[in-house]
ZARO-9495 format. One record per residue (C-alpha): residue number from 1; x, y, z; residue in one letter. Coordinates in steps of 0.001 Angstrom, whole numbers, plus 500000, padded with zeros to 6 digits. Example, Ala and Ser with C-alpha at 12.3 -4.5 7.8 and 13.67 -1.06 7.14 Angstrom:
# residues 2
{guvex 1,{512300,495500,507800},'A'}
{guvex 2,{513670,498940,507140},'S'}
# end
This chain:
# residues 443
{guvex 1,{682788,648377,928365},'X'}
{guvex 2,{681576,651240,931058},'X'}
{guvex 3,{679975,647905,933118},'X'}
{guvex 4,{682916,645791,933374},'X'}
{guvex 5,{684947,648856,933975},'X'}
{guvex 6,{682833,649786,936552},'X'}
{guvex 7,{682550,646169,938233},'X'}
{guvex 8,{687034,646199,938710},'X'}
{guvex 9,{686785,649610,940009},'X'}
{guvex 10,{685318,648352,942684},'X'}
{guvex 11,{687498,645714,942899},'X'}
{guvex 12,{690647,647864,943347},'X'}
{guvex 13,{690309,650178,946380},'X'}
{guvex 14,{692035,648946,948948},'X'}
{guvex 15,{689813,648456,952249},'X'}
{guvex 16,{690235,650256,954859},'X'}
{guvex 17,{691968,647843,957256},'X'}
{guvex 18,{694780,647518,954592},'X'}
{guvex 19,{695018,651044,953957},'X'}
{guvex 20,{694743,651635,957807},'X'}
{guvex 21,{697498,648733,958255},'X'}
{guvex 22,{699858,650719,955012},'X'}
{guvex 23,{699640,653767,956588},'X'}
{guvex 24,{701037,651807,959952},'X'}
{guvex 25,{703689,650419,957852},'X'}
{guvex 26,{704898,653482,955951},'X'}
{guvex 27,{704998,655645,959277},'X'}
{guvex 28,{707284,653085,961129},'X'}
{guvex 29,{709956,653237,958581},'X'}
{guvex 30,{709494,656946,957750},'X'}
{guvex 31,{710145,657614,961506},'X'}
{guvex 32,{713261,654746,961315},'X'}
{guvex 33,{714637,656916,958499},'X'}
{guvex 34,{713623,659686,959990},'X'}
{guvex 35,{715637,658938,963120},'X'}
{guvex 36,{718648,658227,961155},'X'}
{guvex 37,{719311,661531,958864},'X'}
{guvex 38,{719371,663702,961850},'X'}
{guvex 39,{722851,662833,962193},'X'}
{guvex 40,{723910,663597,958811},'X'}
{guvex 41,{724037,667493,957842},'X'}
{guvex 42,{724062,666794,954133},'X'}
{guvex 43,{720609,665260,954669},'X'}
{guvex 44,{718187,668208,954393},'X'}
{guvex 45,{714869,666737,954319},'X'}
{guvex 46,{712771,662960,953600},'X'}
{guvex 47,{709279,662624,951701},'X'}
{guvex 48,{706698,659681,950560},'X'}
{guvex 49,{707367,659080,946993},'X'}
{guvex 50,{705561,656508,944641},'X'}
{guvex 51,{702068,655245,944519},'X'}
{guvex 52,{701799,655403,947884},'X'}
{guvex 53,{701814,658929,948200},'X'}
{guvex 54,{699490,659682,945170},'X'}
{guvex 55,{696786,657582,946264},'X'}
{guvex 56,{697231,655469,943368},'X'}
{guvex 57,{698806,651517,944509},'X'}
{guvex 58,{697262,648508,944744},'X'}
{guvex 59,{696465,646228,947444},'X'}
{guvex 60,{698560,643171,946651},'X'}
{guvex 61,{701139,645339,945085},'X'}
{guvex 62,{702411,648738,947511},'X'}
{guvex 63,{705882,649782,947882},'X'}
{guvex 64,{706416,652346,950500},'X'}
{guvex 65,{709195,654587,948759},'X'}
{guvex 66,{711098,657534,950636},'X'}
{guvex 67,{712554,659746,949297},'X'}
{guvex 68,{715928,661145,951175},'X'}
{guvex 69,{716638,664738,950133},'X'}
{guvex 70,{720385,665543,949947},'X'}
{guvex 71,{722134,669281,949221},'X'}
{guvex 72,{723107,669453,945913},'X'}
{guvex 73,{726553,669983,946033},'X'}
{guvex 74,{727263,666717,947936},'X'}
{guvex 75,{729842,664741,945777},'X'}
{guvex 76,{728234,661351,944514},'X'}
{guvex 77,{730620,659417,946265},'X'}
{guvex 78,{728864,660540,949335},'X'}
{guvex 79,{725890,660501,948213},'X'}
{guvex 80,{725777,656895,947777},'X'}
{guvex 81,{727854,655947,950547},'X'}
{guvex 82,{725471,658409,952970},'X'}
{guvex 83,{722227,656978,951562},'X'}
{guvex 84,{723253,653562,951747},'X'}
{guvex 85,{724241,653629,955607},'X'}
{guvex 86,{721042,655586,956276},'X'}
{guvex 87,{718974,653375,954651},'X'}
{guvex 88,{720610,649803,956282},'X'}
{guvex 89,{720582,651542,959826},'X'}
{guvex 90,{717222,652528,959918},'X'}
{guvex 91,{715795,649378,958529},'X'}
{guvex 92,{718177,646915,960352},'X'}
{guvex 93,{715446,644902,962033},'X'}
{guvex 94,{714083,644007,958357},'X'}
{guvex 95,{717021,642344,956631},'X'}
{guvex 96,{717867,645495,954564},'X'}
{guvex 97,{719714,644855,950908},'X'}
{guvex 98,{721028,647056,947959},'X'}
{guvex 99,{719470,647272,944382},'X'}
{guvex 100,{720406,649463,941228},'X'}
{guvex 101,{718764,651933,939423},'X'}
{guvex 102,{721427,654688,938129},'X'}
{guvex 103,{722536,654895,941971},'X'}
{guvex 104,{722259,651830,944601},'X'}
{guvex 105,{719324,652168,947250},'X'}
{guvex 106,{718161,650323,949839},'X'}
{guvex 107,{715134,648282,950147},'X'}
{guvex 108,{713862,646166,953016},'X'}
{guvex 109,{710564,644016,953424},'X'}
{guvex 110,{707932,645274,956412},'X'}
{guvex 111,{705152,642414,956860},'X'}
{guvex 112,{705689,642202,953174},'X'}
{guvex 113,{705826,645704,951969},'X'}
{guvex 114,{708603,646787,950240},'X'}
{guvex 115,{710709,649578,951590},'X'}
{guvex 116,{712412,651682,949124},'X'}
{guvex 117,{715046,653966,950565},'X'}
{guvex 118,{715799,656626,947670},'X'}
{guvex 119,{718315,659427,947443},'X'}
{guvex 120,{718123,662773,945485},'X'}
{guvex 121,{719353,666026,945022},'X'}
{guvex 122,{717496,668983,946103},'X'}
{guvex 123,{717487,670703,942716},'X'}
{guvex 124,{715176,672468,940440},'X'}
{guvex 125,{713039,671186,937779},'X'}
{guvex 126,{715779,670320,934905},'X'}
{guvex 127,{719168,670015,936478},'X'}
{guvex 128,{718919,666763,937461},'X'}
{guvex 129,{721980,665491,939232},'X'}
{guvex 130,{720589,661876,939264},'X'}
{guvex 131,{717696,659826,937947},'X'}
{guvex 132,{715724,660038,941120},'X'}
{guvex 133,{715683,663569,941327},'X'}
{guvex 134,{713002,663967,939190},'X'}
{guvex 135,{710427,661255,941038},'X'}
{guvex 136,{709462,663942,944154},'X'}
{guvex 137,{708451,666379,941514},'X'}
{guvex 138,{706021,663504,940222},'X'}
{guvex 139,{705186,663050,943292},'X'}
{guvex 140,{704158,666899,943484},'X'}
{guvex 141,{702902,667058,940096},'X'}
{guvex 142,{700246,663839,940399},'X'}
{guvex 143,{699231,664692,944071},'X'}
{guvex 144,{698089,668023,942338},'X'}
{guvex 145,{696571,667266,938873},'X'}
{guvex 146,{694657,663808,939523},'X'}
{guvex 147,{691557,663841,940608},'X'}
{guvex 148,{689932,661235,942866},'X'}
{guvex 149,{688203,659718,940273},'X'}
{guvex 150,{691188,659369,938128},'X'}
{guvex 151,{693556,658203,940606},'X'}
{guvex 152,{691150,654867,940501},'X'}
{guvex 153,{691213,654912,937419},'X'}
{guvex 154,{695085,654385,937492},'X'}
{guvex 155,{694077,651431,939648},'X'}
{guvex 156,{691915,649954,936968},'X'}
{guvex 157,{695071,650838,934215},'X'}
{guvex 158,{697659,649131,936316},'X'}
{guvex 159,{695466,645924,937652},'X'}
{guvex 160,{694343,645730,933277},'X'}
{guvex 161,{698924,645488,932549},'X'}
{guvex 162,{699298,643273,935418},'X'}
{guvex 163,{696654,640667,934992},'X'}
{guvex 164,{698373,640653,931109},'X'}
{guvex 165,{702039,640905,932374},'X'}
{guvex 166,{703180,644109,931143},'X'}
{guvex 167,{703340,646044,934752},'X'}
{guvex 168,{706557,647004,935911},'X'}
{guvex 169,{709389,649267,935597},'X'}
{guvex 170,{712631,646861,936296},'X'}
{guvex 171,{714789,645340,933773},'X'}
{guvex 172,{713536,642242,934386},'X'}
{guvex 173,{710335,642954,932603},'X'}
{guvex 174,{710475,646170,930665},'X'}
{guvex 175,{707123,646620,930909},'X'}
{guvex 176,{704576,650073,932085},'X'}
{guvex 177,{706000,651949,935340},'X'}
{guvex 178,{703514,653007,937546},'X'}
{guvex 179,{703952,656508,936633},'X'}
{guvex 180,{703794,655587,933325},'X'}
{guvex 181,{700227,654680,934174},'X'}
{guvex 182,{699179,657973,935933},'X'}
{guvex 183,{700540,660129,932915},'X'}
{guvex 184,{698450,657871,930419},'X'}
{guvex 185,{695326,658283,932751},'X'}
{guvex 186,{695926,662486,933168},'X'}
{guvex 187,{696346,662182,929094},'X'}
{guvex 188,{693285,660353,928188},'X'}
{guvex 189,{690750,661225,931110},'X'}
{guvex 190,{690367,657512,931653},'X'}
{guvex 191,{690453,654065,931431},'X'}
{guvex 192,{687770,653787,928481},'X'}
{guvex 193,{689118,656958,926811},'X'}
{guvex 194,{692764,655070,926876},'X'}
{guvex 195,{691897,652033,925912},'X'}
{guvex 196,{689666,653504,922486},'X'}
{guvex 197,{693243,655617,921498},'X'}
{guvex 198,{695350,653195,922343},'X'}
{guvex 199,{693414,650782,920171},'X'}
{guvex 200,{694332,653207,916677},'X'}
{guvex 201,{697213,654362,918302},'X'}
{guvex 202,{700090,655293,915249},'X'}
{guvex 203,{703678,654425,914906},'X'}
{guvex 204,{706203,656687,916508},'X'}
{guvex 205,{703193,658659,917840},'X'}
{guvex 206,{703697,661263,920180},'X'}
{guvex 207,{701374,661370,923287},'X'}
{guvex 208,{702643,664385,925645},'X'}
{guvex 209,{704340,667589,924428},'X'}
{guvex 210,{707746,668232,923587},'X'}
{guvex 211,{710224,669721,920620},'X'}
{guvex 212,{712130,666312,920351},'X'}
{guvex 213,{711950,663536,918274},'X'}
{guvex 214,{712745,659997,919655},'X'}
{guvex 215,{712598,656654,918225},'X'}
{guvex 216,{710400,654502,919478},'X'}
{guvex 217,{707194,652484,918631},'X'}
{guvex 218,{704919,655259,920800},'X'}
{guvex 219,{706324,657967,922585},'X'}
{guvex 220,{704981,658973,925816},'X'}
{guvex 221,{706317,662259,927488},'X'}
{guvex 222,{707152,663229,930914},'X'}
{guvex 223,{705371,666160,932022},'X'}
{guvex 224,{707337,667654,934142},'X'}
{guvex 225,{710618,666814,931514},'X'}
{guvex 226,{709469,667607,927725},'X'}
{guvex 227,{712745,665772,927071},'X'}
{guvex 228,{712475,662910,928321},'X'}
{guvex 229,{710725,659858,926889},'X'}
{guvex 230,{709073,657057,929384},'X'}
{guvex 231,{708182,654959,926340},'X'}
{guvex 232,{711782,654354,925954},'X'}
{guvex 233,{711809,651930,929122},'X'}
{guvex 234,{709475,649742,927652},'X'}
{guvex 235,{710025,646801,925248},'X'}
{guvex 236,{708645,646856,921780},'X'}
{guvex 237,{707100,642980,922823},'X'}
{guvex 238,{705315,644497,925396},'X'}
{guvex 239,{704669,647932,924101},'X'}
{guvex 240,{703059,645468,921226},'X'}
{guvex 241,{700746,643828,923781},'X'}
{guvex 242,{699323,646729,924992},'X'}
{guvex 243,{697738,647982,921774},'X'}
{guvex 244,{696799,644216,920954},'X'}
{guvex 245,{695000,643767,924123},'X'}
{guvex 246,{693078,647261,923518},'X'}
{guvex 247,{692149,646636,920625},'X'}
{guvex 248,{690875,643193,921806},'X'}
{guvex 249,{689020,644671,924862},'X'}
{guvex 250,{687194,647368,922838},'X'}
{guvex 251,{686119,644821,920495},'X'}
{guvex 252,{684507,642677,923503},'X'}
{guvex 253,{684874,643748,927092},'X'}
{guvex 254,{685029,640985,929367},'X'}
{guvex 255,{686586,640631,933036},'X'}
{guvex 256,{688577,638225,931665},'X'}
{guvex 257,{691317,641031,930848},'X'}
{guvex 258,{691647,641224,934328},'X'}
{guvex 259,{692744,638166,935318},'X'}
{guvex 260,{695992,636097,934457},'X'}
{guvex 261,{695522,634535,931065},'X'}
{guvex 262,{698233,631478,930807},'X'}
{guvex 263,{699553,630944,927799},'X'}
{guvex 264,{699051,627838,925440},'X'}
{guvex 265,{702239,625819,924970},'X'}
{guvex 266,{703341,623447,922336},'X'}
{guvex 267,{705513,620637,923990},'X'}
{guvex 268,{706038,619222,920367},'X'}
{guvex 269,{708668,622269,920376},'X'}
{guvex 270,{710569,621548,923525},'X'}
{guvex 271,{713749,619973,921032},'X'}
{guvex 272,{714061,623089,919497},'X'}
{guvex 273,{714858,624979,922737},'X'}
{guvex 274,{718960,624947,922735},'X'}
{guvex 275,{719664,625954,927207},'X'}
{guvex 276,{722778,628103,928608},'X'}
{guvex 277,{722981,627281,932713},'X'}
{guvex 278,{725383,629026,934805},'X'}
{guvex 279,{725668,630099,938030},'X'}
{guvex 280,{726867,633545,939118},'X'}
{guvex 281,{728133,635254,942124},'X'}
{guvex 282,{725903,637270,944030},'X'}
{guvex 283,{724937,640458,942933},'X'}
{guvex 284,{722026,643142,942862},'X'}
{guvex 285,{718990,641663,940434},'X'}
{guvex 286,{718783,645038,938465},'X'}
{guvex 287,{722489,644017,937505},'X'}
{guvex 288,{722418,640680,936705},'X'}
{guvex 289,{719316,640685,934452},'X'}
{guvex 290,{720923,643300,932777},'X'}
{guvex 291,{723829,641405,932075},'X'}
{guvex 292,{721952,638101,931058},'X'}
{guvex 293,{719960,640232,928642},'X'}
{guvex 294,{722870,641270,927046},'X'}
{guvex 295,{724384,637718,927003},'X'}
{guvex 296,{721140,636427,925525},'X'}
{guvex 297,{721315,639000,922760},'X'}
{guvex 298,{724576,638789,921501},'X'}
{guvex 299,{724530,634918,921726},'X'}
{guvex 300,{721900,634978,918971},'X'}
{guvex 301,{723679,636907,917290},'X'}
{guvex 302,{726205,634496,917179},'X'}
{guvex 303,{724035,631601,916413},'X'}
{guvex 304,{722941,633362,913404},'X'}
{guvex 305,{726117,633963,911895},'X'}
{guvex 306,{726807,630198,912529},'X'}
{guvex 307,{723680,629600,910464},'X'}
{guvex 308,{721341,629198,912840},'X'}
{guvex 309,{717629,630271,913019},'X'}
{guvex 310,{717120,632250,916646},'X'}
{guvex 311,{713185,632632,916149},'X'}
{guvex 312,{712657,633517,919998},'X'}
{guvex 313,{715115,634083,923046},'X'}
{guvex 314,{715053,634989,926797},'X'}
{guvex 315,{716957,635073,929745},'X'}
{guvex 316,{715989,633863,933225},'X'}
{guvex 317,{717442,634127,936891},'X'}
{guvex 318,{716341,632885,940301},'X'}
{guvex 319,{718324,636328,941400},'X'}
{guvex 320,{720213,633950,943789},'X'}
{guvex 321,{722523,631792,942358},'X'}
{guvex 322,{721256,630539,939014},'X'}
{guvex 323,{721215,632000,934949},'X'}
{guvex 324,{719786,631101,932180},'X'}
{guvex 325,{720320,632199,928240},'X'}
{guvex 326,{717462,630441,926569},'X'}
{guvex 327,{717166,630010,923118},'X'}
{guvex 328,{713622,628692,920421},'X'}
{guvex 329,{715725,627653,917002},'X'}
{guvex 330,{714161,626529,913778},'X'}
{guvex 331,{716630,623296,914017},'X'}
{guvex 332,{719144,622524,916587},'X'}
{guvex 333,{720830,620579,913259},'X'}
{guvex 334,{721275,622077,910413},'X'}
{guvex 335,{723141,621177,906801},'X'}
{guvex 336,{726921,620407,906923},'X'}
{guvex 337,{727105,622715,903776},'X'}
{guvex 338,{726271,625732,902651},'X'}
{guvex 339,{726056,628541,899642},'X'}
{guvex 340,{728698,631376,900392},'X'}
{guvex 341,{727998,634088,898599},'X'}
{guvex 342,{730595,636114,896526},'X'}
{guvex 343,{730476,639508,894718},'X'}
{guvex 344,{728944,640134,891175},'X'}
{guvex 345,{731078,638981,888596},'X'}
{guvex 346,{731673,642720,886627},'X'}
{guvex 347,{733356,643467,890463},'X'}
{guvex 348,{737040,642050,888557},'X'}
{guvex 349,{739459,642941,891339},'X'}
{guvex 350,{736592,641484,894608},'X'}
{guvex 351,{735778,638363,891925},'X'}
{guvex 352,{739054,637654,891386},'X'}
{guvex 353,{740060,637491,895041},'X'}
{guvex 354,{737269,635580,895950},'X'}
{guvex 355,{737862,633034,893149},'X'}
{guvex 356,{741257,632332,894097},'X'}
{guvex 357,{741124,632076,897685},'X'}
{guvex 358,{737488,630034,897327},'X'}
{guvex 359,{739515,627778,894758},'X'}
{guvex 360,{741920,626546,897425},'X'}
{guvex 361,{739531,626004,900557},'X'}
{guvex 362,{736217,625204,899240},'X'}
{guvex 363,{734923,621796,896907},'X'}
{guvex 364,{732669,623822,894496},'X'}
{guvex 365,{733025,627326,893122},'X'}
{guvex 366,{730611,628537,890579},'X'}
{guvex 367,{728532,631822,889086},'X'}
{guvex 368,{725174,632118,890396},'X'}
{guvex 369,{722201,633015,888060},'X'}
{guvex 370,{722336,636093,890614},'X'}
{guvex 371,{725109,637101,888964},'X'}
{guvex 372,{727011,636894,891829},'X'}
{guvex 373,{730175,633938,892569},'X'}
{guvex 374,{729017,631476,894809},'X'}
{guvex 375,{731275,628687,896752},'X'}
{guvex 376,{730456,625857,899021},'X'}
{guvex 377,{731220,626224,902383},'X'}
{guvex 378,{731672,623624,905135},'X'}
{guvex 379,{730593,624504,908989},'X'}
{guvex 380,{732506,623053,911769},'X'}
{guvex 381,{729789,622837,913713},'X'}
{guvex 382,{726134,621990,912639},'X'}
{guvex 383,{724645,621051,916118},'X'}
{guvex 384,{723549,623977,917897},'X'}
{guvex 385,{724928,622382,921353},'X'}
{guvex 386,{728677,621701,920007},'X'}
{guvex 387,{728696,625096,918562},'X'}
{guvex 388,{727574,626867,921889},'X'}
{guvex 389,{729860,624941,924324},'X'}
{guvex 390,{732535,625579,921398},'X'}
{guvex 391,{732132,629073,921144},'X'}
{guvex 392,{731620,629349,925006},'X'}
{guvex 393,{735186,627758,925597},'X'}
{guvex 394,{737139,629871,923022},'X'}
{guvex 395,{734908,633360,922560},'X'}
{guvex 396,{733910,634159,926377},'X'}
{guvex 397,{735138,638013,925208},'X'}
{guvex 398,{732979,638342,922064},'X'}
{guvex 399,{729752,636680,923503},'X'}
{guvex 400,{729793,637423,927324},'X'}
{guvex 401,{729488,640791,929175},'X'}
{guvex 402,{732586,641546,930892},'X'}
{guvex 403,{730932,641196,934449},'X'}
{guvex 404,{729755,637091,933566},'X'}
{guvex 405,{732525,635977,932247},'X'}
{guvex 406,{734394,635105,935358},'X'}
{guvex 407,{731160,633394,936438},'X'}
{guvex 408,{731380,631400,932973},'X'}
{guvex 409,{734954,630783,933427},'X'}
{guvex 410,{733951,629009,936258},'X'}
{guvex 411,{731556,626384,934417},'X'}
{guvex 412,{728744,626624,932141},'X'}
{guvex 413,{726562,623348,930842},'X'}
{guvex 414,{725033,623434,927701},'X'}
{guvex 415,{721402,621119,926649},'X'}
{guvex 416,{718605,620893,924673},'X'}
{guvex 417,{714917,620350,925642},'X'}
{guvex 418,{713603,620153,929368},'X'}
{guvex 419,{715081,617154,930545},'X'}
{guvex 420,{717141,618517,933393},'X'}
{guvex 421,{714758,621645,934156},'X'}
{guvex 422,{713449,622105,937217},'X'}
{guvex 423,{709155,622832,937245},'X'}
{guvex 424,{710087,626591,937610},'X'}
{guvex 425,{712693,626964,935183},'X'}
{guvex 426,{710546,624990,932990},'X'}
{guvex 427,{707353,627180,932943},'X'}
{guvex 428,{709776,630005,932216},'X'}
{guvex 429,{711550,628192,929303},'X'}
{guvex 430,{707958,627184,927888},'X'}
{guvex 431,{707119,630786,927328},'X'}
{guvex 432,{709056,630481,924016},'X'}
{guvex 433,{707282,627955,923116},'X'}
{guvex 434,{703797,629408,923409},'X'}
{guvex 435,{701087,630953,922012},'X'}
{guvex 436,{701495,634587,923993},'X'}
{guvex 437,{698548,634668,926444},'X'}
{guvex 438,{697637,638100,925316},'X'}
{guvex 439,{697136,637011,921772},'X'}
{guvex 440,{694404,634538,922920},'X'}
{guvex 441,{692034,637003,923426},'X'}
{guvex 442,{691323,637044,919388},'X'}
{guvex 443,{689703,633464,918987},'X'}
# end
């Protein structure tokens, strides 16, 4: 393990002509923004933020954030609107745009870095005014307690989730934060040390300090907030591939596990994949995955209590114009008819009830050896396409988040397979029906 560990450390310093070239980049904008607060007196200061300023980002993969410090009594109103004109005014030149976290801020591309313009409030360690407010005392903290050694290390960490495709913070993939990454690094030492706990690593285990309980698969503590939980980000699917992929490395360490592993898909399955295409009106990513995750998850829902079998889902967007709910089911058909079942028969007022109203609408009623009365029911619909463009047309308020369904009401088409797919949309619709990449690391 120490050799092949050794061998991508290498591998993930950036040279100097890109770090030179970064450090070009970063001081540009720093001295657009720079520039800009001086005419705003709520504005009381501007720092790097992010992996850029603790030594710890990757070459193909550097955001420049900056950090704009506002007084702390500045209503939020103005704090947004403030941050927002500071950030498109300074960055004009670079086709600035707004994205969400808890507050909109204002990014902008620089010979393809990112440029993140962030607001906070200039307040002490625990009365956080907004979600950013914490990330300069990161900042602080990690400039401070890694070492130089360990800050590769980090490298190593993040370049290990990203080759398996469980790096990033945003909605979109609820996977490890890159701060997420330092604090597991300053925990365990390093990578080696990580990987070994990570591979025995309990349920619900604690790895930080704090005098809270949380519930999640691990927990993983930020330690300059003992309350809050950065585990709590991350999906159980990918929280689950991390340990797996541990394990699997400890067991044989190979370079492999740094490198994209594509999964293996089985096209037999590609009529059991029931596709929701809309398009939406333009709107910040961080919102609109949001809202198709939602979508996706109460639309199996649905499908379940229609009688069908959701045994994967996932949503997709182009974050232009184009959604998609996608659904793996055991059968887009299923039986006409089915058991409903009743209450045990010593219940005598909730047997009797269900007797007599079973009696009139269904074409069998009878006692179960489970003691319970059972009747026959009859679906309406048992095509999963009929029921979805069904349920679509007469349920947009039980199924749909309030922001879509003005974008549904608009059209919607409902299919099965990958007939009308486009190659893109495709690869993303055949991760449902694949074996997981990461789990191919075990044969």
């Amino acid at each position: 393990m120490k050799q092949i560990i050794s061998k991508v450390s290498k591998t993930v310093i950036p040279s100097k002509i890109i770090e030179e070239s970064k450090k070009k980049i970063a001081k540009l904008a720093y001295d657009l923004v720079k520039k800009e607060i001086e005419k705003y007196s709520e504005v009381i200061g501007l720092e790097f933020g992010g992996s850029f300023a603790k030594g710890t980002w990757l070459s193909k993969d550097a955001d420049i954030d900056i950090f704009i410090k506002f007084k702390k009594n500045i209503s939020e109103e103005k704090f947004e609107k403030i941050s927002k004109k500071i950030g498109f005014n300074s960055l004009k030149k670079y086709h600035p745009y707004v994205r969400y976290s808890q507050h909109p801020y204002v990014e902008a591309k620089i010979k393809n870095t990112k440029i993140n313009i962030v607001p906070f409030y200039d307040v002490k360690i625990g009365e956080w005014k907004s979600a950013a407010d914490r990330s300069p005392f990161h900042t602080k903290f990690m400039e401070k307690s890694l070492t130089p050694k360990m800050r590769n290390e980090v490298r190593v960490l993040k370049t290990f989730l990203k080759s398996n495709g469980i790096y990033g913070a945003e909605i979109a993939k609820q996977g490890f934060s890159g701060y997420i990454s330092e604090v597991l690094i300053l925990e365990f030492g390093n990578f080696e040390n990580l990987i070994k706990s990570i591979s025995k690593i309990k349920e619900n285990q604690i790895i930080g300090k704090t005098s809270k309980t949380f519930d999640t698969s691990i927990v993983v503590i930020d330690p300059i907030d003992s309350n809050r939980n950065l585990a709590a980000a991350i999906s159980d699917e990918n929280i689950g591939k991390f340990i797996l992929i541990s394990r699997a490395f400890k067991e044989k360490a190979v370079l492999e596990f740094f490198k994209n592993k594509k999964s293996k898909v089985s096209k037999k399955y590609w009529n059991n994949v029931l596709v929701v295409k809309f398009n939406f009106k333009s709107r910040s990513p961080d919102i609109i995955w949001g809202q198709i995750k939602r979508a996706t998850s109460t639309l199996s829902t649905q499908l379940e209590l229609g009688g069908f079998t959701v045994l994967r889902s996932k949503s997709h967007t182009d974050q232009q114009k184009e959604a998609y709910l996608l659904f793996f089911l055991e059968s887009t058909k299923i039986s006409q008819i089915y058991a409903k079942k009743g209450p045990e028969f010593f219940r005598e007022d909730s047997t009797h009830s269900f007797i007599s109203k079973n009696l009139k609408n269904a074409e069998l009623v009878w006692v179960g050896n489970n003691r319970k009365i059972i009747s026959l029911g009859k679906r309406k619909h048992n095509d999963a396409v009929n029921f979805m463009k069904e349920f679509l047309k007469n349920n947009l308020q039980v199924g749909i988040p309030n922001g879509l369904q003005s974008d549904f009401k608009r059209g919607f088409t409902v299919s099965v397979g990958s007939k009308n797919l486009s190659k893109s949309i495709k690869e993303e619709t055949a991760e449902l029906i694949s074996v997981d990449g990461t789990l191919l690391y075990f044969n």
